[in-house]
C-alpha positions in Angstrom: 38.2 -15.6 81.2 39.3 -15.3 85.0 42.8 -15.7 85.4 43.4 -17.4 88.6 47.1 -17.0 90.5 48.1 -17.6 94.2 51.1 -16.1 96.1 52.1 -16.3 99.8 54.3 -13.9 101.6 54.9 -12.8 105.1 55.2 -9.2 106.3 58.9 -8.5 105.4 57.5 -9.1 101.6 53.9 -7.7 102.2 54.9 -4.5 100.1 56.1 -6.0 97.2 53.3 -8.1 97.5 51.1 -5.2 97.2 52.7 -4.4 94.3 52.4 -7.3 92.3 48.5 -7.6 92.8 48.7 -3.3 91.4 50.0 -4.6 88.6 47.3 -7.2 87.7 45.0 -4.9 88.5 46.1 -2.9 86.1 47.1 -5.1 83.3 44.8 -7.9 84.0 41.6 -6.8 85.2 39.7 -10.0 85.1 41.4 -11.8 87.9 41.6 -13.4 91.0 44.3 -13.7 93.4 44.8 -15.9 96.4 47.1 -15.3 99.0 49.0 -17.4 101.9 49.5 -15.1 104.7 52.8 -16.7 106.7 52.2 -14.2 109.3 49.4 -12.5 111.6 50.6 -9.3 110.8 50.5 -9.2 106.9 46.7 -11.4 107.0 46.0 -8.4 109.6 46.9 -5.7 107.4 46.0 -7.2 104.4 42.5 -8.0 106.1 42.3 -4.3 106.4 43.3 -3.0 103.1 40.4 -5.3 101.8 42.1 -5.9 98.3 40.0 -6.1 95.1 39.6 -10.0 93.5 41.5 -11.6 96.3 41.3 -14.2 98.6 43.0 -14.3 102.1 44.4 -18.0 103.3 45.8 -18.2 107.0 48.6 -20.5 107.4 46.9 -22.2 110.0 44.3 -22.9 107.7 46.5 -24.4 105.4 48.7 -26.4 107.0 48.9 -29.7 107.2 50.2 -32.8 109.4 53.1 -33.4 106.8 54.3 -29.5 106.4 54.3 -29.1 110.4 56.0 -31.9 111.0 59.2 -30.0 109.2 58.3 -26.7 109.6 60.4 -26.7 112.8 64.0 -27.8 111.0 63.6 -25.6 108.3 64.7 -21.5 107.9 61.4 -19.6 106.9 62.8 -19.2 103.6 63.1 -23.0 103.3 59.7 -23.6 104.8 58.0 -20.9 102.4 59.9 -23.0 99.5 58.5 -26.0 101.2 55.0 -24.5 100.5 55.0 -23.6 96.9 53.6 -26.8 95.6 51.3 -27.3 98.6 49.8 -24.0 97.7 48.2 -24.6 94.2 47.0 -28.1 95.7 45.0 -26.7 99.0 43.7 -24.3 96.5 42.3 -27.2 93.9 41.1 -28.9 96.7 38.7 -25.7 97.7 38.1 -24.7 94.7 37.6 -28.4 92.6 35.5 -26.2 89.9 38.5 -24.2 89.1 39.8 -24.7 85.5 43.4 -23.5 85.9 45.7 -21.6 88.2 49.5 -19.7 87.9 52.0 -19.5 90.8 53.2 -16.4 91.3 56.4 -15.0 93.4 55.9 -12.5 95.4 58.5 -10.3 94.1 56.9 -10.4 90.5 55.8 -7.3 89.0 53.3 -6.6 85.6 54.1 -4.2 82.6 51.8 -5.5 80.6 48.8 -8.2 79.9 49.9 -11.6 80.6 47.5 -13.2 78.2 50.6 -13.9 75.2 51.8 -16.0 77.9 48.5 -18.1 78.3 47.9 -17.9 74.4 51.5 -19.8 74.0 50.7 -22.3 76.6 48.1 -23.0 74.7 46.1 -26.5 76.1 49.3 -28.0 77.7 48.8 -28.6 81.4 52.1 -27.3 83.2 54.2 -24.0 82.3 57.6 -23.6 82.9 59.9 -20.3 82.8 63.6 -20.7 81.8 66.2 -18.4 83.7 67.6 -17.6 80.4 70.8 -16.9 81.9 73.0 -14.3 80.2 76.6 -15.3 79.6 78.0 -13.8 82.2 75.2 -15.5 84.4 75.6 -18.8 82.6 77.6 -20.5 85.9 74.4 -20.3 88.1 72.6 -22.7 86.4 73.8 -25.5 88.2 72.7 -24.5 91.6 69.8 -22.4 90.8 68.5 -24.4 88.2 67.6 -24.5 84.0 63.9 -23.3 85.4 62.8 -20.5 87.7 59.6 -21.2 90.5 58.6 -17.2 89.4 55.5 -18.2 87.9 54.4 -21.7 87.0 50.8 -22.5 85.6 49.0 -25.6 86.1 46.2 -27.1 84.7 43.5 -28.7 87.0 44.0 -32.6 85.6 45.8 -35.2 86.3 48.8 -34.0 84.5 49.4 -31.0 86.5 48.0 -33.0 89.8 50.7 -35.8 89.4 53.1 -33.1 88.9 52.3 -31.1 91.6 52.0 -34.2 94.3 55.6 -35.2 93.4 56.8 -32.0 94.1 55.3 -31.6 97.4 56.6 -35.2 98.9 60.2 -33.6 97.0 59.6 -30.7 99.1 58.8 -32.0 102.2 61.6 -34.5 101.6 64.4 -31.9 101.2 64.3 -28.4 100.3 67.0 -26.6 102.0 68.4 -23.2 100.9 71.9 -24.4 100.0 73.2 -26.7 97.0 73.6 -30.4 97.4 73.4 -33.8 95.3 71.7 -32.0 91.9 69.1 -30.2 94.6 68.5 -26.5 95.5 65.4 -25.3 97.3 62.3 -26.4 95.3 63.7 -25.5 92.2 66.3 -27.4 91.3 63.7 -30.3 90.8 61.9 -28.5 87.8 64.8 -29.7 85.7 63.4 -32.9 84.9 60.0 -31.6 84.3 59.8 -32.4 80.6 60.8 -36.0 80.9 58.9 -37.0 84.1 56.0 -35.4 83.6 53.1 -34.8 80.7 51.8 -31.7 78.6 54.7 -29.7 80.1 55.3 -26.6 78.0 58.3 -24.2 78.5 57.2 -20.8 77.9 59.7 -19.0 75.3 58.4 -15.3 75.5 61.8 -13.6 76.2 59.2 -10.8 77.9 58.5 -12.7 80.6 60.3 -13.3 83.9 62.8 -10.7 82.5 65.5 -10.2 85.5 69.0 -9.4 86.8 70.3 -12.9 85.6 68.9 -12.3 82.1 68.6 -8.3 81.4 71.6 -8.3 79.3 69.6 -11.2 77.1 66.5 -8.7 76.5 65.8 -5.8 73.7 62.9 -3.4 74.8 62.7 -2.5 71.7 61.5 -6.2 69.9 59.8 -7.5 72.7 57.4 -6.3 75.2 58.1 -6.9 78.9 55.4 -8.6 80.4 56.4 -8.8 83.8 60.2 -8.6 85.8 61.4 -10.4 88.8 62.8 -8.7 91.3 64.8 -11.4 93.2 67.1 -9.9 95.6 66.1 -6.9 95.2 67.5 -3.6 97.2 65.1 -1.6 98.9 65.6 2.4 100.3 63.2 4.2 102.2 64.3 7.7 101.6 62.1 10.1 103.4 59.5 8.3 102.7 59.8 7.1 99.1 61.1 3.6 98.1 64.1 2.9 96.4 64.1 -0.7 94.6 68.0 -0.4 93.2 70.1 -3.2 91.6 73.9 -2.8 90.0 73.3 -4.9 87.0 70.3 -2.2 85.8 70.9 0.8 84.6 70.3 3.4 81.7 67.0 3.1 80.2 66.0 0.0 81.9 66.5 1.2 85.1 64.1 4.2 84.3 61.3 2.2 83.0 61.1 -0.8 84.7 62.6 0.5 88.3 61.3 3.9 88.5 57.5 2.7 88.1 58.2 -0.2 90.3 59.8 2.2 93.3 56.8 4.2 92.8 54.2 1.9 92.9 56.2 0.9 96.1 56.4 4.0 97.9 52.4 4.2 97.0 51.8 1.2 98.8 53.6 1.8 101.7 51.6 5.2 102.3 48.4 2.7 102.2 49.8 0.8 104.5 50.4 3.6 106.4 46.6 4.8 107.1 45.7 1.7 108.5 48.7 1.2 110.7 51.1 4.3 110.8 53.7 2.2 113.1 54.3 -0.1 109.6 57.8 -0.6 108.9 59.2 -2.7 105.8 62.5 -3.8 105.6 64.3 -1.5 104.3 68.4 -1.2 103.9 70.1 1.7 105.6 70.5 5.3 103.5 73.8 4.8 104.4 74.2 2.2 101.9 72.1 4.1 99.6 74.1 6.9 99.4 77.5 4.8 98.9 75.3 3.1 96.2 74.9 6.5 94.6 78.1 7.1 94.9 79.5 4.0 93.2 77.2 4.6 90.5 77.9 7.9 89.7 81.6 6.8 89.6 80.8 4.0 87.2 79.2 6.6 85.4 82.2 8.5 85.3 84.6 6.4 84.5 82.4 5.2 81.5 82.7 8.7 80.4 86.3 9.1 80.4 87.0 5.7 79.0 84.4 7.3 76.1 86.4 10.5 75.9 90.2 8.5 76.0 88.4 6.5 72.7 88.0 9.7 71.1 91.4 11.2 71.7 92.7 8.3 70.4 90.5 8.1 66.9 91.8 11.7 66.5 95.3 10.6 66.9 
């Protein structure tokens, strides 16, 4: 079976974007991928990397009346927010043969096959992912929500329709990126998901949608990571090779699931590169990298001697 996902992303996201569809390449090979381009210069580049299993969707192709007529009050976070339902609808609407299709964020990336996660959701007709916020975590689920927009899959019947035209007249109604009255972004209004809505399943493969706010909730060793979200993540060019850093990671997670991602990363950008060598991504300044070493290496240290000050007291 073809497993159908969409994604949309401008150029300050178009490498991570790249990365995500390397890791379904990799780990999914039997898919297709759509893409909303939310600027010239990504559909341009993108145009010319002439991806595998992908589909390329202009944004003046797919907008609307109703998403033009706010596009103007709204940040372009808040108006790419504004788009997420929108998206899996235009894309039904094209496509009326197709069965089912996943949201996707951009800032996703694959470890492994994704199929567990459609074997659990089974013949329902809407996935949901909880944040599964660790402890120290635990306060953000008021603003940010019980569920995270990372991936979502819907089923093409009237289920996942109904669902999904709600959302958009939510969206186009208010979707703003601060907190206010129970609402945040598009996301807040998954909360309610199970009780409005039909054949909603929440997904509860701790593997998935692994990330910052949950990392201290997951064991490597009993369950296989299926895919990380990289929200807010820090990005280094350093002399040419990406650096995707975070302070909550470290130890062995950091080596697995950040060293493969920065690679992948730095492999995309040198693509990028033979088509346009003038490409920058945004990128924070080595100066910040280096004081991020720094403070890590510190952290390390003191970790060391707060190990070592243990031991001279058991021997006491």
């Amino acid at each position: 079976m073809t497993r159908n996902f969409c994604t949309y992303f401008d150029k300050n996201y178009l490498l991570k974007g790249l990365a995500l569809h390397g890791s379904l390449l990799e780990f999914c090979p039997n898919f297709h991928l759509w893409i909303l381009c939310f600027d010239d210069e990504s559909h341009d580049a993108l145009k010319k990397l002439n991806l595998l299993k992908t589909s390329l969707i202009k944004l003046s192709d797919f907008e609307d009346e109703k998403l033009l007529a706010v596009k103007s009050g709204r940040k372009i976070s808040e108006y790419c927010w504004t788009c997420t339902p929108s998206l899996p609808l235009y894309i039904f609407k094209q496509n009326p043969d197709l069965e089912m299709l996943a949201y996707l964020d951009a800032d996703l990336y694959f470890y492994n096959s994704p199929n567990e996660i459609y074997e659990e959701f089974g013949h329902n007709s809407i996935m949901i992912i909880p944040h599964n916020f660790s402890k120290d975590q635990k306060f953000r689920e008021k603003t940010s929500g019980i569920y995270n927009v990372g991936m979502l899959i819907f089923k093409n019947d009237a289920n996942a329709l109904e669902c999904l035209n709600w959302w958009r007249d939510k969206c186009l109604e208010w979707c703003f990126d601060y907190y206010e009255d129970g609402k945040f972004g598009d996301q807040l209004y998954l909360n309610d998901w199970l009780k409005r809505f039909k054949g909603v399943h929440v997904l509860k493969n701790p593997g998935a949608n692994v990330a910052s706010w949950n990392i201290r909730n997951y064991d490597s060793s009993k369950w296989p990571l299926i895919f990380y979200h990289f929200h807010g993540i820090r990005l280094f060019n350093v002399f040419g090779k990406i650096k995707a850093k975070n302070q909550n990671i470290n130890g062995i997670e950091n080596k697995f699931i950040f060293t493969k991602y920065s690679q992948t990363l730095t492999n995309c950008l040198h693509n990028i590169k033979k088509i346009d060598k003038n490409f920058n991504c945004r990128t924070e300044s080595n100066i910040k990298y280096l004081f991020w070493i720094i403070k890590y290496f510190l952290q390390r240290i003191k970790s060391v001697l707060s190990l070592f000050n243990i031991f001279l007291l058991i021997k006491i």
